[in-house]
Legacy VTK file of the C-alpha trace (Angstrom):
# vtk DataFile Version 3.0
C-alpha trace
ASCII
DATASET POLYDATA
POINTS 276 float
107.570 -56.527 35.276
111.375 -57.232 35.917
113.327 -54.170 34.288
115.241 -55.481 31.539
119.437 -54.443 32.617
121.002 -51.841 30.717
123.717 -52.585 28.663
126.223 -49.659 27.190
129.134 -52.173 26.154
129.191 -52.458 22.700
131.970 -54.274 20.374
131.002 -54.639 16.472
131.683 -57.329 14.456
134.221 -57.789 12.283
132.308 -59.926 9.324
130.741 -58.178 6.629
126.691 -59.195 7.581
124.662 -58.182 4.643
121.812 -60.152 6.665
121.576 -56.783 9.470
120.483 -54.953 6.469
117.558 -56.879 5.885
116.571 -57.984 9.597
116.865 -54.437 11.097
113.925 -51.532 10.191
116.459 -49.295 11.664
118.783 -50.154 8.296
115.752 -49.898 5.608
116.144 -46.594 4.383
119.618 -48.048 3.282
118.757 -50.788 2.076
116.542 -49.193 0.008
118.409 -46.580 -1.493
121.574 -49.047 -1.797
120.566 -52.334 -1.480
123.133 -52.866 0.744
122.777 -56.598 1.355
123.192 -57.559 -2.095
126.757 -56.845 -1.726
128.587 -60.431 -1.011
131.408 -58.406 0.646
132.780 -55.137 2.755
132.540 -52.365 -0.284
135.614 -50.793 -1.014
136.191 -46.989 -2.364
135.246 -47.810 -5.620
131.425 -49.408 -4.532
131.130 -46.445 -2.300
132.122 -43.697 -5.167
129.528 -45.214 -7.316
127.365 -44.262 -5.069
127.807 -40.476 -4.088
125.178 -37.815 -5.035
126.399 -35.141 -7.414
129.546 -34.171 -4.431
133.529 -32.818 -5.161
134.340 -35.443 -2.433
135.688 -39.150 -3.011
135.761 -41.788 -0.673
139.757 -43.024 -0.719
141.815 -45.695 1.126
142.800 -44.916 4.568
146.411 -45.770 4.145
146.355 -42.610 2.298
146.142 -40.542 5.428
148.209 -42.655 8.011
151.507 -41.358 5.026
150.168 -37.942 4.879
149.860 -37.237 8.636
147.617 -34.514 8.634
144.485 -34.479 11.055
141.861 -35.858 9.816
139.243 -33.362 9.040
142.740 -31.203 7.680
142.838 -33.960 5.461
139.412 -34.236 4.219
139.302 -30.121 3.665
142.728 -29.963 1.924
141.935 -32.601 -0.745
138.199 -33.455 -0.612
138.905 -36.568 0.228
137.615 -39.308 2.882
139.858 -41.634 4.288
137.388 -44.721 4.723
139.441 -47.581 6.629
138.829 -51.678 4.995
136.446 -53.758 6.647
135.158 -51.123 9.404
131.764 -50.574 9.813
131.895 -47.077 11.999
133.662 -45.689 8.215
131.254 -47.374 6.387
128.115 -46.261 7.641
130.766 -42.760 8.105
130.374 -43.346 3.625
127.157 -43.765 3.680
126.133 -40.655 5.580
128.315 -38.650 3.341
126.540 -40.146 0.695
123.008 -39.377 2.014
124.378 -35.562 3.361
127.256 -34.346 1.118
126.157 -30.851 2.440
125.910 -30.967 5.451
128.992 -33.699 6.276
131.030 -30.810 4.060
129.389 -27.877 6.209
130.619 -30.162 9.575
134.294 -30.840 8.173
134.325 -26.667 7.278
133.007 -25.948 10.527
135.645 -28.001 12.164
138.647 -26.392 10.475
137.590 -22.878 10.847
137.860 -24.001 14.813
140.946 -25.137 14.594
142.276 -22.403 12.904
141.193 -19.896 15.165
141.280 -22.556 18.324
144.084 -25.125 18.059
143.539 -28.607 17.725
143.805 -28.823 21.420
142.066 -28.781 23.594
138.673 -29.706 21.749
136.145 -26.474 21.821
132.629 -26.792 22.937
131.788 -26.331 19.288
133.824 -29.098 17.856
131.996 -31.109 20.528
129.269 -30.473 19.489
129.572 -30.865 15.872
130.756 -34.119 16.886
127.961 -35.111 19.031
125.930 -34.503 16.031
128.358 -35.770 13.386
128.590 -39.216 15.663
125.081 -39.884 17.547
122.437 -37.345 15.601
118.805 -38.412 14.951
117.161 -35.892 12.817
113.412 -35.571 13.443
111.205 -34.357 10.615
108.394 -33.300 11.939
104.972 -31.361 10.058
104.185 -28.072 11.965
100.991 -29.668 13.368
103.388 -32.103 15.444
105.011 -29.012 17.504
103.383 -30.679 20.731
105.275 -34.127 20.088
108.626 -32.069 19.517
108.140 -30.144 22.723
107.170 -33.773 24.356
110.153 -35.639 22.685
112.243 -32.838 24.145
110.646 -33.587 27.824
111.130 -36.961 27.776
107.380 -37.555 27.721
108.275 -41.588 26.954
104.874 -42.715 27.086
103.084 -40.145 25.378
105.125 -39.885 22.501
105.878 -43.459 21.717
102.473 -45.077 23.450
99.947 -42.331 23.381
100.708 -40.765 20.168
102.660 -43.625 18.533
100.437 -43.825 15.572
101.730 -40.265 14.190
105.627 -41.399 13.526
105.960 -41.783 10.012
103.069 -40.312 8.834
103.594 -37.021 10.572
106.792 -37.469 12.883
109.845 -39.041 11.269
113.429 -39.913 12.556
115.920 -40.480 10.214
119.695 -40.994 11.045
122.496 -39.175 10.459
125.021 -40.367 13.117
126.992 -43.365 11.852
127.996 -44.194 15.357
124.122 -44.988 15.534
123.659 -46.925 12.811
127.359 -49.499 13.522
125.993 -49.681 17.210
122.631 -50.794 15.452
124.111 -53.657 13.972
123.669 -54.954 17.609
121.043 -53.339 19.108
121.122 -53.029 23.248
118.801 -51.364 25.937
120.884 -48.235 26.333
121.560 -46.929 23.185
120.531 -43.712 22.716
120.585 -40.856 19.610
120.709 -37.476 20.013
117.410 -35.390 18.644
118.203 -32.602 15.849
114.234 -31.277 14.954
113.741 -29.981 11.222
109.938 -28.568 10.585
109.719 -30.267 7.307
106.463 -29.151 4.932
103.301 -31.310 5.128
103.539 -32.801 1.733
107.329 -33.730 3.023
106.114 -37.481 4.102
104.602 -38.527 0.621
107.746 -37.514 -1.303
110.257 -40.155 -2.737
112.657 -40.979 -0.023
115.524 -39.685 -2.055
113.813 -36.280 -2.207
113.068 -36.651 1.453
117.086 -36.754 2.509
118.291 -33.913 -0.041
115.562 -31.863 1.720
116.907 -32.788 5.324
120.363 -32.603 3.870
119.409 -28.553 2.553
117.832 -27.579 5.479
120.716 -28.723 7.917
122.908 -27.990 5.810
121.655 -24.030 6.387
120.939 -24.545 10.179
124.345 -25.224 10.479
125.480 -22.309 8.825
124.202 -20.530 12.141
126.636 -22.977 14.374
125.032 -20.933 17.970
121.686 -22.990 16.708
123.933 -26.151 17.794
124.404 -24.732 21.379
120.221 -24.503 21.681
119.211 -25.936 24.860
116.785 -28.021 22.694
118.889 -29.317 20.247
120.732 -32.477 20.764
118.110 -34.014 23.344
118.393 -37.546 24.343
116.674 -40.462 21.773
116.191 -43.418 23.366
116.595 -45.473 19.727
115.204 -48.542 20.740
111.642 -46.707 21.624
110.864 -45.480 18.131
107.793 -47.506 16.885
108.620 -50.276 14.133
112.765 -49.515 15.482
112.551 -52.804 18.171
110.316 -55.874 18.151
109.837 -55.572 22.209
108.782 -52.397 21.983
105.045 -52.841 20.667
104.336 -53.911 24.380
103.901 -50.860 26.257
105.714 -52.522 29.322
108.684 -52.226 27.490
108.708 -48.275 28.325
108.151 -48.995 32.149
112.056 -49.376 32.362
113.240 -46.201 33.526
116.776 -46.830 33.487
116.486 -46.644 29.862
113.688 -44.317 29.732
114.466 -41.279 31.813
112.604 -38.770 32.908
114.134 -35.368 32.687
116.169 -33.981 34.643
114.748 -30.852 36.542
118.190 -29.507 37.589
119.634 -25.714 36.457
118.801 -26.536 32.770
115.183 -28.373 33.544
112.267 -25.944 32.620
LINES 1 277
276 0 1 2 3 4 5 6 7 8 9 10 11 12 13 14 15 16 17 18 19 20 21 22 23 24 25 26 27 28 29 30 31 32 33 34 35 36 37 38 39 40 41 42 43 44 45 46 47 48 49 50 51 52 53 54 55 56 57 58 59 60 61 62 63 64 65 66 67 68 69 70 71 72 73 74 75 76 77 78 79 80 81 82 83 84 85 86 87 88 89 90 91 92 93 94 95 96 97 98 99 100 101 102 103 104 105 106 107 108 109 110 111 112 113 114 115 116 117 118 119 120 121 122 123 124 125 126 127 128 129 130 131 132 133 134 135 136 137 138 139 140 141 142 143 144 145 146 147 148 149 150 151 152 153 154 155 156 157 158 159 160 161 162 163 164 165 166 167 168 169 170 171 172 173 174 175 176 177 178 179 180 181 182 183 184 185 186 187 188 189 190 191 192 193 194 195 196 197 198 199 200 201 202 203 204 205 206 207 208 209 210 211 212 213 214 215 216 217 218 219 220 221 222 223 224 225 226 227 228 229 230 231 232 233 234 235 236 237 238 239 240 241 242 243 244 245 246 247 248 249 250 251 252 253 254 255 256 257 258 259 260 261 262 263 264 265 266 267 268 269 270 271 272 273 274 275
């Protein structure tokens, strides 16, 4: 089979396409919980208000922070609210995610400042990195305690096992959900290359029968409290590569198993230093 090339370039579009929301599986959680495509243009603050959980934050033009001139987490921590720039999908799915994890996006933005405060702005820590690795690419996978093996696989880069082998166990036992908005805008146009970034939350059995809206204020909770530990973000398995385009019902071309063959997208694992 001819590998299919690798493409990292990405450039959004800048139309408002309700049609992604509807064409994409990757976009159906919010579609559900928003019905996102109804809307017959970009939302502004007020459409994306409407639609916060029970939060002290507010979603707020972005001209408001270009005249304040504060950074932009100092700005979000001072008054609570999010500068969310017109016609931009990177702050829009950025809305949505505070939206879905008003704990957790408020535990990143506090984790932030008390950085900066004891770091400086500059130069960026390791931790701010990292909270922005998480913040911008993050795949959370909720997984049932009898799916341990496919977490430890995931984290191996065990391609075929995981997504071939096993692939009937995501979403009845193994589900990704995201939480980077980076993820979801590059989504819009999906391209071999993109890849998440794994954050694993053992989630109770019951977990994958629940409403979907009590499914994300559980994932919100519980990372919300992992965070609280920030040395769990600098776990060597934490933050593994996702290779998006490989989750089952994520890509059309992926329910032929030749589509995993290409191992320019689908790495094995390093065995370097950090390799097991």
């Amino acid at each position: 089979m001819q590998t299919a090339r690798i493409n990292n370039r990405f450039t959004p579009s800048s139309e408002w396409q309700p049609h992604y929301f509807i064409e994409n599986p990757v976009f159906a959680d919010l579609e559900t919980l928003f019905t996102v495509s109804a809307l017959p243009q970009w939302p502004a603050p007020k459409q994306l208000n409407a639609w916060r959980r029970q939060s002290d934050y507010c979603f707020v033009e972005n001209e408001l922070l270009e005249q304040d001139g504060r950074y932009y987490e100092a700005y979000i921590y001072a008054t609570q609210q999010i500068p969310t720039r017109a016609e931009n999908y990177h702050d829009f799915f950025g809305a949505l995610i505070w939206c879905l994890f008003p704990q957790s996006k408020a535990c990143i933005n506090q984790l932030h400042m008390q950085d900066i405060q004891q770091s400086g702005i500059s130069p960026r820590t390791p931790l701010r990195n990292k909270l922005t690795l998480l913040d911008e690419c993050g795949v959370l996978i909720a997984y049932s305690e009898a799916q341990a093996d496919m977490v430890e696989a995931l984290r191996q880069h065990q391609w075929q096992h995981v997504f071939c082998q096993q692939r009937a166990l995501w979403w009845q036992q193994l589900q990704p959900v995201v939480f980077g908005h980076a993820i979801y805008e590059m989504a819009t146009k999906p391209f071999l290359g993109l890849t998440a970034k794994c954050w694993f939350i053992k989630v109770p059995d019951h977990y994958f029968s629940w409403p979907l809206t009590k499914q994300y204020q559980h994932l919100d909770a519980q990372l919300c409290q992992q965070l609280q530990q920030p040395e769990v973000l600098f776990e060597a398995d934490q933050l593994t590569p996702l290779p998006l385009l490989g989750v089952p019902n994520w890509y059309d071309d992926n329910q032929q198993p030749e589509f995993y063959s290409n191992t320019d997208y689908f790495r094995p694992k390093r065995r370097g230093k950090a390799g097991r």
